[in-house]
C-alpha positions in Angstrom: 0.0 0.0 0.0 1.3 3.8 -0.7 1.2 6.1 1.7 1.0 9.5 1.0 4.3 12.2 1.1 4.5 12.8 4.9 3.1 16.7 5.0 4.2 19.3 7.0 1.9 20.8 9.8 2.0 24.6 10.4 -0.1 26.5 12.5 -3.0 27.0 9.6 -3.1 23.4 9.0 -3.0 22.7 12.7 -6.0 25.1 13.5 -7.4 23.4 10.3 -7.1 19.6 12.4 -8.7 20.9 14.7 -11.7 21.8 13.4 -11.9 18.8 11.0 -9.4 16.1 10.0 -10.7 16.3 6.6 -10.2 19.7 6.3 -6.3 19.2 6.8 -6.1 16.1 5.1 -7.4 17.9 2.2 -5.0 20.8 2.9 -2.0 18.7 2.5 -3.0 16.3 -0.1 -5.6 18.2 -2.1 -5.5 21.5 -2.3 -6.7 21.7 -5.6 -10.4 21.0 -4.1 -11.1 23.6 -2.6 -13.2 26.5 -3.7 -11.3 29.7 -4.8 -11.3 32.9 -1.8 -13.8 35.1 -3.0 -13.3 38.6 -3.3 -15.8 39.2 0.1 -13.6 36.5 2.0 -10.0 38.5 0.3 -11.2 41.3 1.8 -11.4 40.4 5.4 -7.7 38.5 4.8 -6.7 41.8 3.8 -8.2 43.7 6.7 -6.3 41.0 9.4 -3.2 42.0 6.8 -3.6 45.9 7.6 -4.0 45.2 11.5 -1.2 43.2 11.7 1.4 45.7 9.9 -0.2 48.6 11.9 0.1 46.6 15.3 4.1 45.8 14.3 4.0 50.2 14.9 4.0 49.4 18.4 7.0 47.6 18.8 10.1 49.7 17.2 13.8 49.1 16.5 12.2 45.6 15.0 13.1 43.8 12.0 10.5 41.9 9.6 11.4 38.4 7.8 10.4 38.5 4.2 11.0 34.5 3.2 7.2 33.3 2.2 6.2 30.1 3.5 7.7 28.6 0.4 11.0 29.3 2.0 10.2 28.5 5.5 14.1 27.2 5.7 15.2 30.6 4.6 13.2 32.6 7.1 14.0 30.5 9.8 17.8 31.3 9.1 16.9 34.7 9.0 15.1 34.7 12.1 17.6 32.9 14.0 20.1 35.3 12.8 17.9 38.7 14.0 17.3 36.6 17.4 21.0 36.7 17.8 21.7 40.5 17.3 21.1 42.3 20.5 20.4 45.6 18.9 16.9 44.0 17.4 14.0 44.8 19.8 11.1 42.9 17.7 10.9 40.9 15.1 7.6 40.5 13.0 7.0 37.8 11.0 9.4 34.8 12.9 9.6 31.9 11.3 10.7 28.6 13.6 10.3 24.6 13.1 9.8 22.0 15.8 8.2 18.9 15.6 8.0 18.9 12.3 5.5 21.8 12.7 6.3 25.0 11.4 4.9 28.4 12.4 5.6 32.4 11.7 4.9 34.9 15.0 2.9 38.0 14.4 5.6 39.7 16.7 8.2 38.8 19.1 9.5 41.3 21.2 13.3 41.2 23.2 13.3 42.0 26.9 16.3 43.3 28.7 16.7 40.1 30.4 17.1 37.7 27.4 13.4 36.9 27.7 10.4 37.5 24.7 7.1 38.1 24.8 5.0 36.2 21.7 2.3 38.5 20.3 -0.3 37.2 18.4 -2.0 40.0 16.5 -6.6 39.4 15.7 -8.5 41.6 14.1 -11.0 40.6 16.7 -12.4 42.8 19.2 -12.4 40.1 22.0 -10.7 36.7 23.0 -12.4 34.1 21.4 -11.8 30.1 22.2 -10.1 29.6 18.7 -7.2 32.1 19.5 -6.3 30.1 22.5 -4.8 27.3 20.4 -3.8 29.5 18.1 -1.4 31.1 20.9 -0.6 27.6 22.2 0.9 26.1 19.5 3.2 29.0 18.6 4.1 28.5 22.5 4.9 25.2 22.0 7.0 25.5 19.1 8.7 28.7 20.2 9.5 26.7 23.5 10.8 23.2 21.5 13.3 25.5 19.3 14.8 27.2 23.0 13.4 30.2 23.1 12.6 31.7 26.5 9.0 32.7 27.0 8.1 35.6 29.4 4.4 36.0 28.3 1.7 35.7 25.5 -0.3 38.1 24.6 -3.3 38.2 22.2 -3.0 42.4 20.8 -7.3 42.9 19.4 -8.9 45.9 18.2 -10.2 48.0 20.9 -13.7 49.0 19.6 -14.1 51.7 22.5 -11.6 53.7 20.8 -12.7 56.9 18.7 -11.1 58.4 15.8 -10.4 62.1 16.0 -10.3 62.1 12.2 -6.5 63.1 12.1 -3.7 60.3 13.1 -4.6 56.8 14.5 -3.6 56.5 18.1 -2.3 52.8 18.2 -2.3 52.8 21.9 -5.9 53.2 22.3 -6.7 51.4 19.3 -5.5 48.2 20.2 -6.0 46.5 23.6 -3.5 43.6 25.1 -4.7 40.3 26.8 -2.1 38.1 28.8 -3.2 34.4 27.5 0.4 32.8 29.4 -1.9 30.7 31.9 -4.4 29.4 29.3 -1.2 28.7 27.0 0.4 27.2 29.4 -2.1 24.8 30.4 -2.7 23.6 27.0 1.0 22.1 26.0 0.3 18.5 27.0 -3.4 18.7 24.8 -0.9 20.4 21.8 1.0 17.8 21.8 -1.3 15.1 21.6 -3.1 16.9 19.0 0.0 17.0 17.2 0.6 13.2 17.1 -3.1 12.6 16.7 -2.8 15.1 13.3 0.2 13.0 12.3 -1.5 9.7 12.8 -4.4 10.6 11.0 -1.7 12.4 7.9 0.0 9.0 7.9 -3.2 6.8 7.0 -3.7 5.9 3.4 -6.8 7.5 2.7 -8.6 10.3 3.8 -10.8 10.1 7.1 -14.5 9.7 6.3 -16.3 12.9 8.0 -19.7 13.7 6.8 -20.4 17.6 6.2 -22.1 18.9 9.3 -22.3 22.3 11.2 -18.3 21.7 12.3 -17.7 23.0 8.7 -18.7 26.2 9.5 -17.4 26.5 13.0 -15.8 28.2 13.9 -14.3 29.4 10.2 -15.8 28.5 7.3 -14.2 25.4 5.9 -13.1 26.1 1.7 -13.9 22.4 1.2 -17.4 22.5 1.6 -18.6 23.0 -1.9 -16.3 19.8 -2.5 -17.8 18.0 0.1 -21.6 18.4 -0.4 -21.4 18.5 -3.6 -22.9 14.8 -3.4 -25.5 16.0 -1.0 -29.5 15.7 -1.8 -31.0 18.7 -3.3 -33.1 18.6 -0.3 -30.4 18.2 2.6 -31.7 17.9 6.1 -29.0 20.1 7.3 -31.1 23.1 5.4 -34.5 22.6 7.5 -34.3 26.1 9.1 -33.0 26.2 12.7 -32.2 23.0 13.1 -30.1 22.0 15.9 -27.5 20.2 16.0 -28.8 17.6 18.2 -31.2 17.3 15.8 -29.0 16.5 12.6 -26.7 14.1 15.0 -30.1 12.3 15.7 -31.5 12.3 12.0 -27.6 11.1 10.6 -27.6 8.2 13.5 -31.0 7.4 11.6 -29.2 7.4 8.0 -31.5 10.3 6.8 -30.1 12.9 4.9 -33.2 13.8 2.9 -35.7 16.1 4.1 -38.3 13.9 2.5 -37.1 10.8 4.5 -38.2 12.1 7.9 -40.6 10.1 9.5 -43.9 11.6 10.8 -43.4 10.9 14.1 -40.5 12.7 14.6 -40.8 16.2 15.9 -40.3 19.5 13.7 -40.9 23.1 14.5 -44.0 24.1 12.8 -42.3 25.9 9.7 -39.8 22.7 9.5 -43.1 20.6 9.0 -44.2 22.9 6.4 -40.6 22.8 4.3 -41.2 18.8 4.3 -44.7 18.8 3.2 -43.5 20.9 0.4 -40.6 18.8 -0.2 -42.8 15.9 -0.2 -45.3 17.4 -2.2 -43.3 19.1 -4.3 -45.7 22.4 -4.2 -45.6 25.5 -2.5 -47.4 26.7 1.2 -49.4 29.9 1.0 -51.0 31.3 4.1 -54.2 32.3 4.1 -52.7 35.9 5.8 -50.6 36.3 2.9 -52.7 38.6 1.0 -53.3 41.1 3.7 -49.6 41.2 4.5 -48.8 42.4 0.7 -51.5 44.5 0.1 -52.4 46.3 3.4 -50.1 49.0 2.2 -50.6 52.8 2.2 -49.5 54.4 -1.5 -46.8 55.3 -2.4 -45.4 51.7 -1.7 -41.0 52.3 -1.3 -38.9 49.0 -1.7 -35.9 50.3 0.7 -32.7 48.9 1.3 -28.9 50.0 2.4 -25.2 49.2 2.3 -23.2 49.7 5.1 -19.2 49.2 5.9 -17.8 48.5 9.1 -13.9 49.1 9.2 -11.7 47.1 11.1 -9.9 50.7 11.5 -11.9 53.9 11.9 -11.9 55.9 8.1 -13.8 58.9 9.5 -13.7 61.8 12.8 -15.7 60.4 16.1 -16.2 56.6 14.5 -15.6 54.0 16.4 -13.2 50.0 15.0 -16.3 48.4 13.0 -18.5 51.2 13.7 -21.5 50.2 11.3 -21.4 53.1 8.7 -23.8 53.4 5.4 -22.9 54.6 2.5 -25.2 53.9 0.0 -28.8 53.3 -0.7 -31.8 52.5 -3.0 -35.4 53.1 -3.4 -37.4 51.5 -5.8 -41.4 53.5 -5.6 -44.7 52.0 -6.9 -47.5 54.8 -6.7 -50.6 53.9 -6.9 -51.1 54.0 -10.8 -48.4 51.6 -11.2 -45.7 54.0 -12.1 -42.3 52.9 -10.7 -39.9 55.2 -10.1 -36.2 54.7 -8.5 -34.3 56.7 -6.5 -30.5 56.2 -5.1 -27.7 57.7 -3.2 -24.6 56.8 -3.5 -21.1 58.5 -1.5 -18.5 58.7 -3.8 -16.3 60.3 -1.8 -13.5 59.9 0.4 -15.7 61.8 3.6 -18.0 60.2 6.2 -21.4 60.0 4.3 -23.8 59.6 7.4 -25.3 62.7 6.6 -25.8 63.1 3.0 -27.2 59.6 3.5 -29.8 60.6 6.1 -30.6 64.2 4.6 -30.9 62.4 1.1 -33.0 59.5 2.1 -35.4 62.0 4.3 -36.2 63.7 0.7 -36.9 60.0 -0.7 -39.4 58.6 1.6 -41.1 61.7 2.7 -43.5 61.0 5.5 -46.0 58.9 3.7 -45.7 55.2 2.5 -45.3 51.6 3.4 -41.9 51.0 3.6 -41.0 47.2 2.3 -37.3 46.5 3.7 -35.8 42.6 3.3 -34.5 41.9 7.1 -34.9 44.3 9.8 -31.4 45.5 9.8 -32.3 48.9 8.2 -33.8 50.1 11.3 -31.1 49.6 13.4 -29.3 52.2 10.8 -32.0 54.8 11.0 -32.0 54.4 14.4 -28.0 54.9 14.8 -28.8 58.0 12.5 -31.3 59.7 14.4 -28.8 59.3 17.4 -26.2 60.9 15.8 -28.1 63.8 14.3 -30.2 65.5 16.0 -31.3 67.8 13.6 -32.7 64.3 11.8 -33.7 62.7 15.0 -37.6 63.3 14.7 -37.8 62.9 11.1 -35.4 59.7 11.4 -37.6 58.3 14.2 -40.9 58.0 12.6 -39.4 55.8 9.2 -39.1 52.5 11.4 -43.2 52.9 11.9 -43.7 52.6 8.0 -41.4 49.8 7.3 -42.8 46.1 6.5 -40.1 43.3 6.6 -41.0 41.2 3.2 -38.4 38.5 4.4 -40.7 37.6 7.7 -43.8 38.4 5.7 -42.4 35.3 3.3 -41.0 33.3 6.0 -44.4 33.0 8.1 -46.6 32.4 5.2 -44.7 31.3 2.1 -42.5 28.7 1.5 -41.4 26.5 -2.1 -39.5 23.5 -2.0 -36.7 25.6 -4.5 -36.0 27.8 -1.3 -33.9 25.1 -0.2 -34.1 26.3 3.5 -33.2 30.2 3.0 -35.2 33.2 3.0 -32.3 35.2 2.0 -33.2 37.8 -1.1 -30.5 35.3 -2.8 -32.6 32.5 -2.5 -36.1 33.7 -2.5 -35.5 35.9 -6.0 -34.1 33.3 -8.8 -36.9 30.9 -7.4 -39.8 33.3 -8.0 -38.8 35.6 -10.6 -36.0 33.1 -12.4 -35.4 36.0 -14.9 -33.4 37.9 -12.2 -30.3 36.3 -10.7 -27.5 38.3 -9.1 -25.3 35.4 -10.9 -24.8 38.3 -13.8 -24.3 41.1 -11.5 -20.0 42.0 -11.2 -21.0 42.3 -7.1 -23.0 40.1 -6.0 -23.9 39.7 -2.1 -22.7 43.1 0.5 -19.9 42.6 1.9 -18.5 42.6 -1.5 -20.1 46.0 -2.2 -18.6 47.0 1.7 -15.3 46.2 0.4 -15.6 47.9 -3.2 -16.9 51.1 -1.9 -13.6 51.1 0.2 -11.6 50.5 -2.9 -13.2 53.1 -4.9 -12.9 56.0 -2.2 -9.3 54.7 -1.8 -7.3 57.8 -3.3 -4.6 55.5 -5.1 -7.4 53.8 -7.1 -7.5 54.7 -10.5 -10.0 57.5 -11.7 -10.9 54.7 -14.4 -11.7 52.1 -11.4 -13.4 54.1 -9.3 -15.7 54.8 -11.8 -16.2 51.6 -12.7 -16.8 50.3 -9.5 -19.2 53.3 -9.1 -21.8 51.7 -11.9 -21.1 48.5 -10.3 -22.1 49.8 -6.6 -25.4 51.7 -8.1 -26.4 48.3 -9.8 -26.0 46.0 -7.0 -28.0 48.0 -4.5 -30.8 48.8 -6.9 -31.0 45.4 -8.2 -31.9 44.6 -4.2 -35.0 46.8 -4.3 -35.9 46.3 -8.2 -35.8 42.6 -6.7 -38.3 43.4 -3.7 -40.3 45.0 -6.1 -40.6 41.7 -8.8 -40.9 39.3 -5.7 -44.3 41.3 -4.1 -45.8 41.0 -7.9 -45.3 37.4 -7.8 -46.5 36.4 -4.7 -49.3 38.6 -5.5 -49.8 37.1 -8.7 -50.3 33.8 -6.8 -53.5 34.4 -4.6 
């Protein structure tokens, strides 16, 4: 029998074992299978990327090692070397083997007694489990190649901290948390985890895991497309809310399709309906339906916003991830059946909260039946009218008009081609399959979060941020345009 090249571990692919064998035994072996980063997912890389160079601020006379990880020899040379010259106070970026595991530290920084402190830098604005082995491991390697530990520290975003709108103040903006103890504690479990990834690397075939909720927990696993792509169209793992309990129970019973679940079984009142319709293959209308839709005032606004959140404060008296929108679109049915759009868009580099509020107060007037999808629009007007005053009574009344057309659909519509989501993504190409955000260039928010910060960026190209412009105004109207086709349907279907 041939076994497999023995792999390296490193931290990613330790972290990776941890959270499913597969997941790292398709990380060495088969790399090739898993789905491309998308440009949403690139975009929070990118944003750990900018915290961690900012963080290295902190921490001067240090030196950075520039070998990639596909010269992990190299850096740990380098490394080594930097380690040995007493007139470098940090280094970022250290690269060390041990146990056949290799690792690079965020920072390491020299004390006057010929100790370091390891610094793990998260984009996070609180410890989380997950860092904690993330810390430990780098411990336990940094500790097998004979370096002497004084502390660890995890360095997070402080999201107390407010911008004056002139130069970041890196002491406030990030906070330090001593993790030494829980590290500590968790060398014996490392290193049993280690062999136990080892065993498993050594096998001759991949573990057999089924897909589950682990994939997604706590980081969303890039095999999963490869891995349910087997799946039945109608997976019991998409009955909404199901627990996990639940789904152990239903697997232990070899049931994977909705269909398959006996009637005895217990389901929450809307997972009963998604089976029926499964079953049935039809759709569930309610009764109440009809006076949802149509107990409207004229004129009817289909509303909806995009928002950014950066991980470091862009504008004066915001706050790290400080929920800030940017952008929004309004698509109006009067009462004659005219439809009329309007849009705002910032386009440029200055906080937008108040064109956004002044512009949108124009919009919607004070009369209307506001559709939104989700309720997370009110929460923005509400943030709005908090920071404005002069907008606060105006701003206040909006929430009273607004009508959330994703619970409308949930508690009295369902078809089988939902597959378990009342998202606008899954709810549109299944009623009105001549619309599909397939063709749009952005295609889901955070996308569009990350675009707008790309085309306010002043290094972008005039050409791109143009562009990108269109791109933005298309997106967000395509949301309401897409309200406003989904209400006809329905309707259409009394």
């Amino acid at each position: 029998m041939r076994y497999p090249k023995k792999p390296m571990l490193s931290k990613s692919r330790f972290l990776a074992g941890e959270q499913c064998h597969l997941r790292l035994w398709y990380s060495c072996f088969n790399r090739d299978l898993a789905t491309p980063v998308s440009p949403a997912q690139q975009a929070i890389f990118d944003t750990g990327h900018e915290v961690g160079e900012l963080a290295t601020r902190l921490y001067s006379e240090g030196v950075l090692i520039r070998e990639d990880h596909l010269h992990h020899e190299e850096a740990v040379q380098t490394t080594l070397k930097a380690i040995q010259d007493p007139n470098v106070r940090s280094i970022y970026e250290a690269a060390f083997l041990y146990d056949d595991v290799r690792i690079r530290v965020d920072i390491l920084e020299r004390l006057d007694n010929g100790q370091w402190n390891l610094i793990e830098v998260k984009s996070s604005t609180s410890v989380k489990d997950v860092h904690l082995p993330d810390v430990a491991i780098q411990y336990y390697v940094l500790q097998g190649s004979g370096l002497d530990i004084n502390r660890a520290f995890l360095l997070l975003i402080n999201n107390q901290y407010v911008y004056d709108g002139n130069n970041i103040d890196l002491e406030n903006l990030f906070s330090s948390f001593d993790v030494t103890e829980q590290s500590l504690s968790l060398q014996n479990e490392i290193s049993l985890r280690i062999a136990e990834h080892k065993e498993m690397l050594r096998a001759p075939n991949a573990p057999i895991i089924q897909p589950s909720r682990h994939c997604n927990n706590p980081y969303s696993c890039d095999f999963w497309d490869y891995c349910t792509k087997d799946m039945p169209e109608h997976w019991v793992l998409n009955l909404y809310g199901i627990s996990q309990n639940k789904l152990d129970e239903l697997t232990g019973m070899n049931i994977q399709n909705i269909g398959e679940i006996p009637d005895s079984y217990h389901l929450t009142e809307l997972q009963g309906r998604m089976k029926r319709c499964v079953i049935n293959d039809n759709e569930f209308i309610s009764r109440r339906l009809d006076a949802q839709l149509m107990n409207v005032e004229y004129p009817i606004h289909f509303l909806d916003f995009e928002t950014v959140n950066p991980a470091i404060p862009c504008y004066a008296n915001t706050r790290p991830y400080q929920i800030i929108p940017f952008q929004w679109s309004d698509h109006i049915l009067y009462k004659d059946g005219t439809l009329e759009h309007k849009e705002y868009l910032c386009d440029d580099d200055k906080d937008p909260r108040e064109d956004f509020a002044r512009t949108l107060l124009d919009a919607l007037k004070k009369k209307g039946t506001i559709f939104i999808y989700t309720i997370y629009e009110k929460g923005i007007v509400i943030r709005l009218a908090e920071h404005f005053p002069q907008f606060r009574n105006d701003l206040l009344l909006i929430p009273n008009r607004f009508k959330d057309l994703c619970a409308i659909i949930r508690n009295n519509f369902y078809h089988p081609g939902f597959h378990g989501s009342f998202s606008l993504k899954s709810v549109l190409p299944t009623l009105v399959p001549d619309m599909d955000y397939e063709k749009l260039a952005i295609q889901e928010g955070n996308q569009a979060s990350f675009e707008f910060l790309r085309m306010i960026d002043p290094s972008t190209p005039l050409e791109e941020k143009d562009r990108i412009k269109k791109e933005l105004l298309i997106y967000c109207s395509y949301d309401t345009l897409a309200m406003v086709e989904i209400r006809d349907e329905l309707i259409r279907r009394f």
